[in-house]
N, C-alpha and C positions, 0 to 999 in steps of 0.2 A: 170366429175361430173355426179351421178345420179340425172334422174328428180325431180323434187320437189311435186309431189305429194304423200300423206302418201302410204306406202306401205300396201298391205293387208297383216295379220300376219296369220299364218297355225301354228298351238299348237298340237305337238305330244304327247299326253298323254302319262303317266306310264303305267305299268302292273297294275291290280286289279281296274284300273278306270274305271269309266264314264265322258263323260263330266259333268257330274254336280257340282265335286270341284271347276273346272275353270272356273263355269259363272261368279262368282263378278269379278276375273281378266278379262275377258273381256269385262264384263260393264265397269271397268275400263279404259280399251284399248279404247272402244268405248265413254268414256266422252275426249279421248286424242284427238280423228278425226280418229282412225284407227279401221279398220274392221277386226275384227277377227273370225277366225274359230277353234273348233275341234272336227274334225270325231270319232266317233266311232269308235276305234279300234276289226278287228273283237274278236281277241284272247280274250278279257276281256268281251265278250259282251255273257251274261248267257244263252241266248234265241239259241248259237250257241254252247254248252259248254255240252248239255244232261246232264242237273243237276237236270231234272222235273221240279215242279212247282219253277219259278224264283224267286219269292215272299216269298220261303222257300227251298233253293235250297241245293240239294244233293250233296258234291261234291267229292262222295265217287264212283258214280256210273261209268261204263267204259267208254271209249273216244266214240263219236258218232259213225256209223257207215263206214260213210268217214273219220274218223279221224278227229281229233283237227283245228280251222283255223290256217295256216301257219303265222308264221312272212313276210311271201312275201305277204298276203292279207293282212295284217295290212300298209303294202308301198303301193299297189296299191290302196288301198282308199284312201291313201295323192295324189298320180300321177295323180289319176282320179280329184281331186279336183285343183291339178295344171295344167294340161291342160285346165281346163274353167279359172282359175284364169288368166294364161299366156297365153294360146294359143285365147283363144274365147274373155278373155276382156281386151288382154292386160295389165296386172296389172304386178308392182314388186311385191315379196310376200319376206318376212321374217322368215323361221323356225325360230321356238322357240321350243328347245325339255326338257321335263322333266323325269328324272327317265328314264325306257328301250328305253323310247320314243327318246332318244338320238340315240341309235340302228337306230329306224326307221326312223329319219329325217336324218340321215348319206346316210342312202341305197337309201332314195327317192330324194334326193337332185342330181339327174345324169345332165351330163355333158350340154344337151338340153333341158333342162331347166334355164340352169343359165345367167343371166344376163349380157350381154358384150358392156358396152357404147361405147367402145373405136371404137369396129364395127359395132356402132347402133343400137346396140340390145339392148332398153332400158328396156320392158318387161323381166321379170323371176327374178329370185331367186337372190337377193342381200348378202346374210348371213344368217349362223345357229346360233342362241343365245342357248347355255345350260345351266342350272341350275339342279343342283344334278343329272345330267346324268350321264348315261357311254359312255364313250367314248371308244367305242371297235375297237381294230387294225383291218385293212384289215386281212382278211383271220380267222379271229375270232367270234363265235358268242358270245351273252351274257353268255349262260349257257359254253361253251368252256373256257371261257376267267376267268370266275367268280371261276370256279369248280376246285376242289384240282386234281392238275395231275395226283394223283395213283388210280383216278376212284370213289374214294368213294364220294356218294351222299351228299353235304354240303349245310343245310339246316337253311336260316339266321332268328335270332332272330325273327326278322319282318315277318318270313312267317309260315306258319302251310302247311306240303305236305299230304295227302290223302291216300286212299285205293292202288292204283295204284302207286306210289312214283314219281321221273321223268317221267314216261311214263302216268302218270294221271295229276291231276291239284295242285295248289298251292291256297292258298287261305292268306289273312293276318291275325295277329296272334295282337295284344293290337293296330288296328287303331290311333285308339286315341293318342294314346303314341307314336307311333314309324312314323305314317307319319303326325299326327297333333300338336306334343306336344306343340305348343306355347300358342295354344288356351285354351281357357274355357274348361275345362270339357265336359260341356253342348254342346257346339259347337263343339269339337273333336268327339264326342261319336255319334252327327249328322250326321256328314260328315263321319265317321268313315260306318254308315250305308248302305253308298252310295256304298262300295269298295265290288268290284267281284271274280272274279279268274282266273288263266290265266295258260295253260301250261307252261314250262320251251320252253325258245326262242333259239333253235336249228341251227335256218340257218344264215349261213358264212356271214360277211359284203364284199360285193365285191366293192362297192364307194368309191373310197377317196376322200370324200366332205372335207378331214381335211386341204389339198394341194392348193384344188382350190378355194375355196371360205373363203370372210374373215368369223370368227368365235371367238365367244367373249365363255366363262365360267364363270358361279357366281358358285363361292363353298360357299356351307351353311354349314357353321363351328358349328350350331346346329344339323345337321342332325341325328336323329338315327338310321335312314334306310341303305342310304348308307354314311357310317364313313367317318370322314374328311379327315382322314389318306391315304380311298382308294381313296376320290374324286382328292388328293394332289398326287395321284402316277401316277393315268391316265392323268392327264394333264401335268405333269411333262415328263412322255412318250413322250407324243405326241409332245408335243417343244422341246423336245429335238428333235425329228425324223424329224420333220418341219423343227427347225433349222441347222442340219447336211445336208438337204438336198435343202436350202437356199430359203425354204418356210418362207411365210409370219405366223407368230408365232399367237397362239389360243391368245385373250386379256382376261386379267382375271379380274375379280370383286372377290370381296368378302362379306359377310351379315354374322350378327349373327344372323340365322331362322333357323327353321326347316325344314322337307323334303319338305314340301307343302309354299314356301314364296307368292304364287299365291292367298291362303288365309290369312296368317300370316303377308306380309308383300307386301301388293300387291300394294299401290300407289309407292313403292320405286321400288319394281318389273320394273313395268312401268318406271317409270324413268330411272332406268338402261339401259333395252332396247333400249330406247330413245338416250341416253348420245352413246350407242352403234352404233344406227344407225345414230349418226352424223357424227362419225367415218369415217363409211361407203362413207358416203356423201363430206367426207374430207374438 
């Protein structure tokens, strides 16, 4: 049995975010008794991106002078923030990953940091929760995984690519529509305002948090970002690979919402997680 106290949750955002979609889900979290966080990933973050003024941003102009932030600086901002979470205050924590943010809660989720009651280790990492993630195989990144094998550049509904093509930025293409469709107009077109841009995510997943840690998936059967069809292939993968290899299988959920259910459908959100981490708690 894990301890009985709420675990603190760590929220891997998508590509083209901020935190700022996911603060009512975390006031949510936070009316539940759990604490929640989510960093700033740096890839999505404008001020790091040479787009000029942020406030009207260019996102035609060339990559910075050191280059793009890495997808390995988007994990080392979760690691740094699990090391105070686990190591300095003792706390379990919960990934919860959405959209690429699956990528990054996979690769930060490593071995010393996870949770081992059975040898006392009651601190660290209890479980990954995903919704509309990808789930990307070891030795795969997102753009490797996602991208048509004969090299040509495939460029989804949902994104608008730049001056620069893969080797520049991506930016989203109808917000509103394709990662908020459930909402309002008015409240799509809001939040729609908030979304940034992001390089194409390059480096290889080498974790297999899918193995060692339990790990639940909600497919959002609204989705228009990422299709139901692909959310239904990668998890089908992956228990099949789990189960071939007599690992404990990803648990599935299901919602009819959109890409974003952290706004669309955010007390059920919560609850699922919840219903998850009882699971957990067996």
């Amino acid at each position: 049995m894990i301890g009985t106290k709420r675990p603190a949750i760590v929220i891997c955002h998508g590509s083209y975010h901020t935190p700022a979609p996911y603060e009512p889900f975390i006031e949510q979290l936070g009316f539940h008794g759990y604490e929640a966080y989510c960093p700033q990933r740096p890839t999505c973050d404008l001020s790091k991106l040479n787009v000029g003024d942020t406030s009207n941003p260019d996102f035609d102009r060339p990559p910075p002078p050191g280059g793009y932030p890495s997808d390995t600086e988007d994990v080392n901002v979760i690691l740094e923030l699990l090391d105070k979470l686990i190591n300095q205050e003792g706390r379990q924590v919960l990934l919860v990953a959405h959209s690429s943010g699956g990528w990054v809660a996979t690769q930060a989720a490593i071995p010393e940091y996870h949770a081992r009651p059975s040898e006392g280790k009651t601190a660290g990492i209890i479980g990954i929760f995903y919704y509309g993630a990808f789930l990307v195989p070891v030795g795969e990144s997102v753009f490797s995984y996602l991208q048509p094998k004969d090299g040509t550049f495939f460029v989804p509904s949902f994104c608008r690519a730049h001056k620069y093509g893969k080797k520049g930025l991506l930016s989203t293409a109808e917000g509103a529509k394709y990662m908020f469709g459930q909402l309002s107009r008015e409240d799509g077109e809001k939040w729609a305002a908030t979304l940034t841009a992001s390089p194409v995510m390059t480096v290889a997943l080498t974790n297999d948090a899918y193995s060692a840690l339990p790990c639940a998936y909600l497919v959002l059967e609204d989705d228009q970002s990422l299709a139901l069809a692909y959310q239904e292939a990668m998890l089908q993968a992956q228990n099949e690979r789990l189960r071939s290899a007599g690992k404990r299988e990803i648990v599935v959920y299901r919602a009819s919402t959109d890409h974003s259910p952290h706004l669309s459908w955010t007390s059920d959100l919560v609850g699922t997680i919840e219903e998850f981490m009882g699971r957990i708690r067996g």
